[in-house]
N, CA, C and O atoms as a Tinker XYZ file with bonds, in Angstrom:
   356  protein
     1  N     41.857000   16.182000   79.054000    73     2
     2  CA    40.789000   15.635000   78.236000    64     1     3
     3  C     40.005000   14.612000   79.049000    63     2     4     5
     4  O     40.568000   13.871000   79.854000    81     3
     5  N     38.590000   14.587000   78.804000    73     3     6
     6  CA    37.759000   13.817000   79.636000    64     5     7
     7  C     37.704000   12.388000   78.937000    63     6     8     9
     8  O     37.555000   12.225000   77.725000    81     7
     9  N     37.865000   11.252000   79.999000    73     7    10
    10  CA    37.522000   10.188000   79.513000    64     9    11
    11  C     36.447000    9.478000   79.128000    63    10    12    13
    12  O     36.338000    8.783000   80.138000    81    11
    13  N     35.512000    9.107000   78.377000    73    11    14
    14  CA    34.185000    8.526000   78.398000    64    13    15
    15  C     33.967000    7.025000   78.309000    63    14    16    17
    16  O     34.205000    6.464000   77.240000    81    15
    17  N     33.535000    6.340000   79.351000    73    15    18
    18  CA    33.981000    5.126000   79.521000    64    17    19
    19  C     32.026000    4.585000   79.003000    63    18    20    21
    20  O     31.159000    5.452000   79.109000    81    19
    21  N     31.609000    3.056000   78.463000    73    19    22
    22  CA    30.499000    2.907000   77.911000    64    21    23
    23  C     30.412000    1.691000   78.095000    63    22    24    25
    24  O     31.240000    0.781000   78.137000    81    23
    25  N     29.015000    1.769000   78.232000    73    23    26
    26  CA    28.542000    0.207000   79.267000    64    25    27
    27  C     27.244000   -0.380000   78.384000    63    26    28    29
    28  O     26.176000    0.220000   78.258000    81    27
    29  N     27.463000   -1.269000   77.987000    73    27    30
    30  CA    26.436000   -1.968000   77.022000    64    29    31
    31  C     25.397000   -3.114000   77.246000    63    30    32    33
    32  O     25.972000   -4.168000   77.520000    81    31
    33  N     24.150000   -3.210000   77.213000    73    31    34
    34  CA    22.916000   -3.757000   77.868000    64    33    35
    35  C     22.829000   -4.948000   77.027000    63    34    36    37
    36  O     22.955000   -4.850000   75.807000    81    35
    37  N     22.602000   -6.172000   77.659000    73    35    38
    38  CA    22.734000   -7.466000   76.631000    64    37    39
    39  C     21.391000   -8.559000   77.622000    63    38    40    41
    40  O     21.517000   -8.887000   78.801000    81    39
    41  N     20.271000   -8.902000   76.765000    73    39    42
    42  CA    19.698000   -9.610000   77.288000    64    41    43
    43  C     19.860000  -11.284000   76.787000    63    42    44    45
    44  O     20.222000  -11.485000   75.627000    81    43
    45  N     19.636000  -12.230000   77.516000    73    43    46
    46  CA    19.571000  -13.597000   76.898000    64    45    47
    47  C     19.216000  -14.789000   77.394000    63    46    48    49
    48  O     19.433000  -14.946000   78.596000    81    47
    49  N     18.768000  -15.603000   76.844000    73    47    50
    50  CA    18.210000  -17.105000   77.446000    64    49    51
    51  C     18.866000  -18.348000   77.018000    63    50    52    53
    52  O     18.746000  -18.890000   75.918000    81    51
    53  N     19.674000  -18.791000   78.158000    73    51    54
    54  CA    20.219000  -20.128000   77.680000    64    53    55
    55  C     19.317000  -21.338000   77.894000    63    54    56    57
    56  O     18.256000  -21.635000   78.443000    81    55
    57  N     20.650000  -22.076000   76.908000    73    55    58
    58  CA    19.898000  -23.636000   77.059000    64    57    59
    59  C     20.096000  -23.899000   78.292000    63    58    60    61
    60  O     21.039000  -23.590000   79.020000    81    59
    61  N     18.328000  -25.010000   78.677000    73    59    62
    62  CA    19.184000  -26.160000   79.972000    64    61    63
    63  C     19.596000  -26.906000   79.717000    63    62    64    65
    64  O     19.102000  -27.776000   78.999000    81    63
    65  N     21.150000  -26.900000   80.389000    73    63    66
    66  CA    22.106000  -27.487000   80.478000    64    65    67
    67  C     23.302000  -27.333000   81.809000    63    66    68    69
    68  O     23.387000  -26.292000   82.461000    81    67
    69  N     23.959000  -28.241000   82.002000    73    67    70
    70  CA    24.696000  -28.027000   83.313000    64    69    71
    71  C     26.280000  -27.338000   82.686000    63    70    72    73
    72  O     27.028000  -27.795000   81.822000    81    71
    73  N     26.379000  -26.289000   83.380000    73    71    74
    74  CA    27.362000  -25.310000   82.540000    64    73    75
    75  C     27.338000  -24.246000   81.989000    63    74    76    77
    76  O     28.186000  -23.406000   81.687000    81    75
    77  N     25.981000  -24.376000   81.851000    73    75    78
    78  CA    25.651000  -22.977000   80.337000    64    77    79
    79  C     25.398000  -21.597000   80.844000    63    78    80    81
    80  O     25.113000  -20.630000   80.137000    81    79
    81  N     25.514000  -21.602000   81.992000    73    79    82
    82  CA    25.783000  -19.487000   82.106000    64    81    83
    83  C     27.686000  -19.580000   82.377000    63    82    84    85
    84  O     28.442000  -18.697000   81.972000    81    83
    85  N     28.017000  -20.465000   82.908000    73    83    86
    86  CA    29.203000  -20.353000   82.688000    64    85    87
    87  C     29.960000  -20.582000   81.039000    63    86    88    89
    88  O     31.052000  -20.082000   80.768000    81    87
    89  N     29.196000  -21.375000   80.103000    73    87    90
    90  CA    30.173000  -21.310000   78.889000    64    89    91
    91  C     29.797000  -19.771000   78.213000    63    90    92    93
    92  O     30.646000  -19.177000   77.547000    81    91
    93  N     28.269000  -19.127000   78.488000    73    91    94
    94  CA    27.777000  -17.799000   78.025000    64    93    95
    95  C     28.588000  -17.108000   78.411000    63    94    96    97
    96  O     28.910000  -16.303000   77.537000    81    95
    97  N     29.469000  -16.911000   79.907000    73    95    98
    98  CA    30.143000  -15.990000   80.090000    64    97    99
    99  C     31.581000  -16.210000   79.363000    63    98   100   101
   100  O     32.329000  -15.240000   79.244000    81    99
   101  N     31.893000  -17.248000   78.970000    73    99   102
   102  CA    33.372000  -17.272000   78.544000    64   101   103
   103  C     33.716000  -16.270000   77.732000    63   102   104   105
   104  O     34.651000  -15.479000   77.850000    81   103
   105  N     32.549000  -16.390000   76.540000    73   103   106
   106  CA    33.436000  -15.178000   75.748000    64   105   107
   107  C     33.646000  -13.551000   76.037000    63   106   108   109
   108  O     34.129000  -12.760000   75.227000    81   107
   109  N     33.285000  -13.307000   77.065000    73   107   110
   110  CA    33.955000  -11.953000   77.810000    64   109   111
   111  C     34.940000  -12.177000   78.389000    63   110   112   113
   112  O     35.858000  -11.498000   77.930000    81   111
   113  N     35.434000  -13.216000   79.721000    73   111   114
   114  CA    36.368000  -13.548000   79.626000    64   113   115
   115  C     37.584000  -13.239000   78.378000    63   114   116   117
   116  O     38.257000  -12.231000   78.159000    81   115
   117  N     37.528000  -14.571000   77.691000    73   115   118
   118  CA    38.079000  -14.688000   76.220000    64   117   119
   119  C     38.614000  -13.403000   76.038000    63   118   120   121
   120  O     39.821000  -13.166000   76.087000    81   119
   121  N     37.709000  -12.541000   75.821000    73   119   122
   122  CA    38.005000  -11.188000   74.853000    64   121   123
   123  C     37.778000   -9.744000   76.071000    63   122   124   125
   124  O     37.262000   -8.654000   75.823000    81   123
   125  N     38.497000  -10.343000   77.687000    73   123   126
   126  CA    38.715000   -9.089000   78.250000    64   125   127
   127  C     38.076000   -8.061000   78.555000    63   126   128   129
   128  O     38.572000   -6.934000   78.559000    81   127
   129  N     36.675000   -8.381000   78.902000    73   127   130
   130  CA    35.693000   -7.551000   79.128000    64   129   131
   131  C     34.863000   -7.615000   79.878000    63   130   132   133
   132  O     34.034000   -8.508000   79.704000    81   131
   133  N     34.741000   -6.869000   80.831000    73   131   134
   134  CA    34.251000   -7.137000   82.400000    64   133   135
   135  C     32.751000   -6.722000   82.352000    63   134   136   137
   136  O     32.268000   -5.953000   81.522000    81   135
   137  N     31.986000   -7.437000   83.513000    73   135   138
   138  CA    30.664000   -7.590000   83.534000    64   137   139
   139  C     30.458000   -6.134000   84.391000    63   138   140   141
   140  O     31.455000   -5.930000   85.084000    81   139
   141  N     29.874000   -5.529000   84.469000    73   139   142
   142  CA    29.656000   -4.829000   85.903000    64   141   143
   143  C     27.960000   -5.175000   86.584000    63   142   144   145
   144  O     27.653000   -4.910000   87.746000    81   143
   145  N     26.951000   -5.852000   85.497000    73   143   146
   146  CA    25.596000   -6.148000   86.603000    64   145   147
   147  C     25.237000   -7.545000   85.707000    63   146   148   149
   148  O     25.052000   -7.692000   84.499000    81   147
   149  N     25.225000   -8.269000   86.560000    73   147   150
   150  CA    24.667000   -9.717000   85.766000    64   149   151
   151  C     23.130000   -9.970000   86.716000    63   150   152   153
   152  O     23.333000   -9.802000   87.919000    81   151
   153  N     21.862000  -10.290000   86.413000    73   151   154
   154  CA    20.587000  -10.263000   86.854000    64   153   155
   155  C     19.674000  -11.333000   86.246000    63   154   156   157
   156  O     19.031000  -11.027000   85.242000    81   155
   157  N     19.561000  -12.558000   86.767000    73   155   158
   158  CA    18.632000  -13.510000   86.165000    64   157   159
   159  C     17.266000  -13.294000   86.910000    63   158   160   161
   160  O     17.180000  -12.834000   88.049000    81   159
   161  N     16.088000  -13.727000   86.037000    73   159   162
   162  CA    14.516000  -13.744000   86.339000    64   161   163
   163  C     14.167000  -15.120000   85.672000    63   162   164   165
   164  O     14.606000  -15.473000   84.578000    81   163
   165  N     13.360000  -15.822000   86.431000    73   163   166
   166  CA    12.235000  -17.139000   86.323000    64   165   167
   167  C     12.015000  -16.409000   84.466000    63   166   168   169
   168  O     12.060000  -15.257000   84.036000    81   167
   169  N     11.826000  -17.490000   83.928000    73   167   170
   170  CA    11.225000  -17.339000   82.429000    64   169   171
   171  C      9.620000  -18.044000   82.760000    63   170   172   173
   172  O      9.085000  -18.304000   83.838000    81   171
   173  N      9.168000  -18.205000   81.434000    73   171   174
   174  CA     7.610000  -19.118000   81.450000    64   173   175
   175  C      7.911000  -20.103000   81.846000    63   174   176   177
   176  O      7.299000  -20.420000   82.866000    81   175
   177  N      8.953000  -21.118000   81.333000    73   175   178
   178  CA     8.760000  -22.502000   81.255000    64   177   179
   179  C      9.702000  -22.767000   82.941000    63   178   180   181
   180  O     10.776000  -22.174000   83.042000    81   179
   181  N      9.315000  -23.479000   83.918000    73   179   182
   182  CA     9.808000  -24.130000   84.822000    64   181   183
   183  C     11.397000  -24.362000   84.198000    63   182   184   185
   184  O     11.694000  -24.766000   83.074000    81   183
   185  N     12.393000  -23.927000   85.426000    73   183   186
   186  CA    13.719000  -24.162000   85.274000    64   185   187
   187  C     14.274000  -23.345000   84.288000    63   186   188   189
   188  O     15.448000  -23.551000   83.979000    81   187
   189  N     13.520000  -22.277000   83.626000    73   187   190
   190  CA    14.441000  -21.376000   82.511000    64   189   191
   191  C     14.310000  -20.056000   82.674000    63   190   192   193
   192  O     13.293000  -19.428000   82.969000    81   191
   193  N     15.574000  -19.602000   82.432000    73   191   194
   194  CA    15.643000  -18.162000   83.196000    64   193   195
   195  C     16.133000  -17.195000   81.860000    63   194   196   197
   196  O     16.671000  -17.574000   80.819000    81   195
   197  N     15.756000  -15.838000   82.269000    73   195   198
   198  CA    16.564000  -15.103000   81.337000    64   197   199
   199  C     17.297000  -14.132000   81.803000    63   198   200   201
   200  O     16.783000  -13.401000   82.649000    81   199
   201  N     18.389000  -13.934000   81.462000    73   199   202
   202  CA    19.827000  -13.240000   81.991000    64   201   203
   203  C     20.085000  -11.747000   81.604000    63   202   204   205
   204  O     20.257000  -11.571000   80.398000    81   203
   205  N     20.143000  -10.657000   82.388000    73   203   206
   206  CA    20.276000   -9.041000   81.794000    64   205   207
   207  C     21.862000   -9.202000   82.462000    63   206   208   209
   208  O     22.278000   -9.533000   83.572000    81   207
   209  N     22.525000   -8.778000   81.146000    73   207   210
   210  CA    24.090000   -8.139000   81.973000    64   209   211
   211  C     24.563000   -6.951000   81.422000    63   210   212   213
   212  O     24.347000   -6.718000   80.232000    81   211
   213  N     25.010000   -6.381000   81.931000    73   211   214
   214  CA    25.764000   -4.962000   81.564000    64   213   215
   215  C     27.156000   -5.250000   81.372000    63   214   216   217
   216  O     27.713000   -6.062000   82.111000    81   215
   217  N     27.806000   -4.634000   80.401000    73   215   218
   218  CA    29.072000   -5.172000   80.410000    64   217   219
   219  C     30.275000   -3.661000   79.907000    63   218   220   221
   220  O     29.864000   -2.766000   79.168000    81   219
   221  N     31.137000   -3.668000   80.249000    73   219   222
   222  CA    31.511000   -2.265000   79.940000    64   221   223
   223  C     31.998000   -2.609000   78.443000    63   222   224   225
   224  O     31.994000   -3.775000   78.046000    81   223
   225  N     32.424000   -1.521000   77.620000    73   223   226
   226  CA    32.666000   -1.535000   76.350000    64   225   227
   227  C     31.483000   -1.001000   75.446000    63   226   228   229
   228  O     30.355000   -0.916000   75.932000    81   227
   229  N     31.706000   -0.676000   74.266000    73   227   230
   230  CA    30.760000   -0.508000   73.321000    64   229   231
   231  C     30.635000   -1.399000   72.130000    63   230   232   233
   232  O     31.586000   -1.993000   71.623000    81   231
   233  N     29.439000   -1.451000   71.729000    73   231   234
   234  CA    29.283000   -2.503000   70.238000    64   233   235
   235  C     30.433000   -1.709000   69.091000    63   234   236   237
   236  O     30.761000   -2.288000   68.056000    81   235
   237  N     30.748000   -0.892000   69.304000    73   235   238
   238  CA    31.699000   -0.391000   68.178000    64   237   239
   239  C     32.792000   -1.382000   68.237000    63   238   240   241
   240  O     33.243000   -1.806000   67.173000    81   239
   241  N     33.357000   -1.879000   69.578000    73   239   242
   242  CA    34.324000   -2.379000   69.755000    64   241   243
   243  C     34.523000   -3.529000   69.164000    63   242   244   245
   244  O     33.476000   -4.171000   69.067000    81   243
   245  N     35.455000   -4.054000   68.726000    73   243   246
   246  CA    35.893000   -5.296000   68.090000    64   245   247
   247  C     36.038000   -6.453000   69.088000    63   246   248   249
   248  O     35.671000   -7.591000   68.794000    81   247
   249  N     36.415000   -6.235000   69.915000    73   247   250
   250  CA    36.453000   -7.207000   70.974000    64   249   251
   251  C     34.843000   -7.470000   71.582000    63   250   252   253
   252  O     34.594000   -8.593000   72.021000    81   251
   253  N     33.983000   -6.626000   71.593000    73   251   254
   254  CA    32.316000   -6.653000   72.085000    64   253   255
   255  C     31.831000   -7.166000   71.233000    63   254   256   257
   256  O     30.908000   -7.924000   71.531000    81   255
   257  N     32.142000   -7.043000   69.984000    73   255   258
   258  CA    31.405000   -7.831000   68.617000    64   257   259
   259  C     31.867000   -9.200000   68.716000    63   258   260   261
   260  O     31.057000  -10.127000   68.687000    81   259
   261  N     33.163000   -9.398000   68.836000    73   259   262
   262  CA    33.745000  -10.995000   69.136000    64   261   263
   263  C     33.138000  -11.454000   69.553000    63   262   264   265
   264  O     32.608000  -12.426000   69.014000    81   263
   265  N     32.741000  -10.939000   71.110000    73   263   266
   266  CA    32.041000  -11.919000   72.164000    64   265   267
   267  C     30.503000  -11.865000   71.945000    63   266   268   269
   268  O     29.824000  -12.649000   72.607000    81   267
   269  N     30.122000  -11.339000   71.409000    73   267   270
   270  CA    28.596000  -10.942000   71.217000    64   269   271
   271  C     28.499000  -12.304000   70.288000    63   270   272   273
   272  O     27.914000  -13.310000   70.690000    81   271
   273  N     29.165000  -12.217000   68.950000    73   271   274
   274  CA    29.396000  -13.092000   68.269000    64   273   275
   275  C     29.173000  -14.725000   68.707000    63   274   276   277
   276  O     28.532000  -15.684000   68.277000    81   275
   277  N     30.140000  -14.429000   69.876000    73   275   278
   278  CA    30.744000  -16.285000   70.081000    64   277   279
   279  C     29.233000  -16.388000   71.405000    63   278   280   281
   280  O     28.773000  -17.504000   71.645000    81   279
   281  N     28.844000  -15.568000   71.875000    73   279   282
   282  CA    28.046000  -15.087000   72.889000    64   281   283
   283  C     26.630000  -16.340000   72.060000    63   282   284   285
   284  O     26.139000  -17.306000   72.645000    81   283
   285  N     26.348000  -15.956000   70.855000    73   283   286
   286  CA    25.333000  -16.513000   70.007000    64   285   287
   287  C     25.050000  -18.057000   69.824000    63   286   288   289
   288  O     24.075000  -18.646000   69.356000    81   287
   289  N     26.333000  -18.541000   70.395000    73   287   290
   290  CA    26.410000  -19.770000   70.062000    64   289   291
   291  C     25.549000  -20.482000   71.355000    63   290   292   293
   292  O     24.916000  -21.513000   71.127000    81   291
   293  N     25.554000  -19.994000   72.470000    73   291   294
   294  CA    24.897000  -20.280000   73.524000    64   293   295
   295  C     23.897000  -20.266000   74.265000    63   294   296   297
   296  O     23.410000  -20.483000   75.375000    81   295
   297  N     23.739000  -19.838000   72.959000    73   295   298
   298  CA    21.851000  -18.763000   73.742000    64   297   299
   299  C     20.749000  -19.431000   72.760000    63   298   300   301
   300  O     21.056000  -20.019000   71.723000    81   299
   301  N     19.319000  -19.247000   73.267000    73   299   302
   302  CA    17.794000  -19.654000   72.543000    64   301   303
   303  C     17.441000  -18.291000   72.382000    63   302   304   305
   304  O     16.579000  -18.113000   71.521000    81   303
   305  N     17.881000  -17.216000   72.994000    73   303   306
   306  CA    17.390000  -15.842000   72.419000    64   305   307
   307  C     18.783000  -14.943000   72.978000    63   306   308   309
   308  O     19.447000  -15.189000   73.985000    81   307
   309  N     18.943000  -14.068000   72.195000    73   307   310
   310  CA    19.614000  -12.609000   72.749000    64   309   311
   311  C     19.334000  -11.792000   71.989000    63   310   312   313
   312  O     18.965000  -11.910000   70.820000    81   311
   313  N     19.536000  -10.649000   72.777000    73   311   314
   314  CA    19.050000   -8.799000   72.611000    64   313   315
   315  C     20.321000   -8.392000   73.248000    63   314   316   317
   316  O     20.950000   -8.799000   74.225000    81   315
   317  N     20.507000   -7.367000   72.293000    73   315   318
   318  CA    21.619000   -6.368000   72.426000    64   317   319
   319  C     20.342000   -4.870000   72.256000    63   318   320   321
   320  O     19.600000   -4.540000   71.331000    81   319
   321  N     20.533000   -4.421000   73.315000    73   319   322
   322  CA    20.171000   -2.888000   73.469000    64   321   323
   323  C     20.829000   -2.080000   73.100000    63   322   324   325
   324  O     20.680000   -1.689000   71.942000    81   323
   325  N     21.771000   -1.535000   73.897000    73   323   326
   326  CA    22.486000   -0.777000   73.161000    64   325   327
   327  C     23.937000   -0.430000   74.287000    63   326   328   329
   328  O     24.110000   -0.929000   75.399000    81   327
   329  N     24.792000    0.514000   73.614000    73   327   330
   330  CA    25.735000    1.255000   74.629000    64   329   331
   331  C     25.225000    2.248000   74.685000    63   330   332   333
   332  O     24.389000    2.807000   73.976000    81   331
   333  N     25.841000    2.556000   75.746000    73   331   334
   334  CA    25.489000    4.299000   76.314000    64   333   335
   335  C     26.841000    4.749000   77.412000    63   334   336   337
   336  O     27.519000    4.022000   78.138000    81   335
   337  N     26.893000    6.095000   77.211000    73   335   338
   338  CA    28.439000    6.656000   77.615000    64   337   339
   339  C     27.998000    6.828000   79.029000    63   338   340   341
   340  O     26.807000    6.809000   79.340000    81   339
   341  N     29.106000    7.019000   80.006000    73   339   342
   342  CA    29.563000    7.379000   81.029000    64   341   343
   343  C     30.351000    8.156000   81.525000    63   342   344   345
   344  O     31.471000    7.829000   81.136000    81   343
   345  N     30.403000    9.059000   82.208000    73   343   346
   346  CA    31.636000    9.585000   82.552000    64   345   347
   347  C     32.704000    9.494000   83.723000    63   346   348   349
   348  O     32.598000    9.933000   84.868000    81   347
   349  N     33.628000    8.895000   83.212000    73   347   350
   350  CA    34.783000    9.101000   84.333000    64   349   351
   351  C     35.451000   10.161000   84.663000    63   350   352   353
   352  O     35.996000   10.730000   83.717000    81   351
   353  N     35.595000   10.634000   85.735000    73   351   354
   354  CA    36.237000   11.548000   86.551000    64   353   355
   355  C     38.057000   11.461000   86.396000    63   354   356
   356  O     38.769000   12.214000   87.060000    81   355
């Protein structure tokens, strides 16, 4: 049986603050779920950036909703795109 492994698109803008892409990432950490592309870009305002990461798992998952969840607490904006499957060999 084939495995289908799924990687989920998450955009977001933290506060400035000293710390804050590191407390954004905790809750993957936390809840065991690995990044595979993290990508910041200059925003409008001087010194603020906005963050694209890919992260494996799907929003179905209970553990992706956790962190998405606790994910909220840290951010001035986020977008969840979506999952989409993969295939492992």
């Amino acid at each position: 049986m084939e495995k289908i492994d799924y990687r989920t698109t998450i955009v977001f803008k933290l506060k400035d603050k000293i710390g804050a892409l590191c407390d954004a990432l905790t809750p993957f950490k936390k809840n065991n779920i690995s990044l595979t592309r993290i990508i910041s870009r200059p925003h409008k305002k001087e010194w603020e950036y906005i963050f694209f990461i890919e992260i494996k798992g799907n929003l179905k998952d209970l553990k992706v909703k956790k962190a998405l969840e606790e994910l909220e607490k840290y951010t001035n904006y986020i977008r969840v795109y979506n999952s989409y499957p993969l295939k492992v060999l």
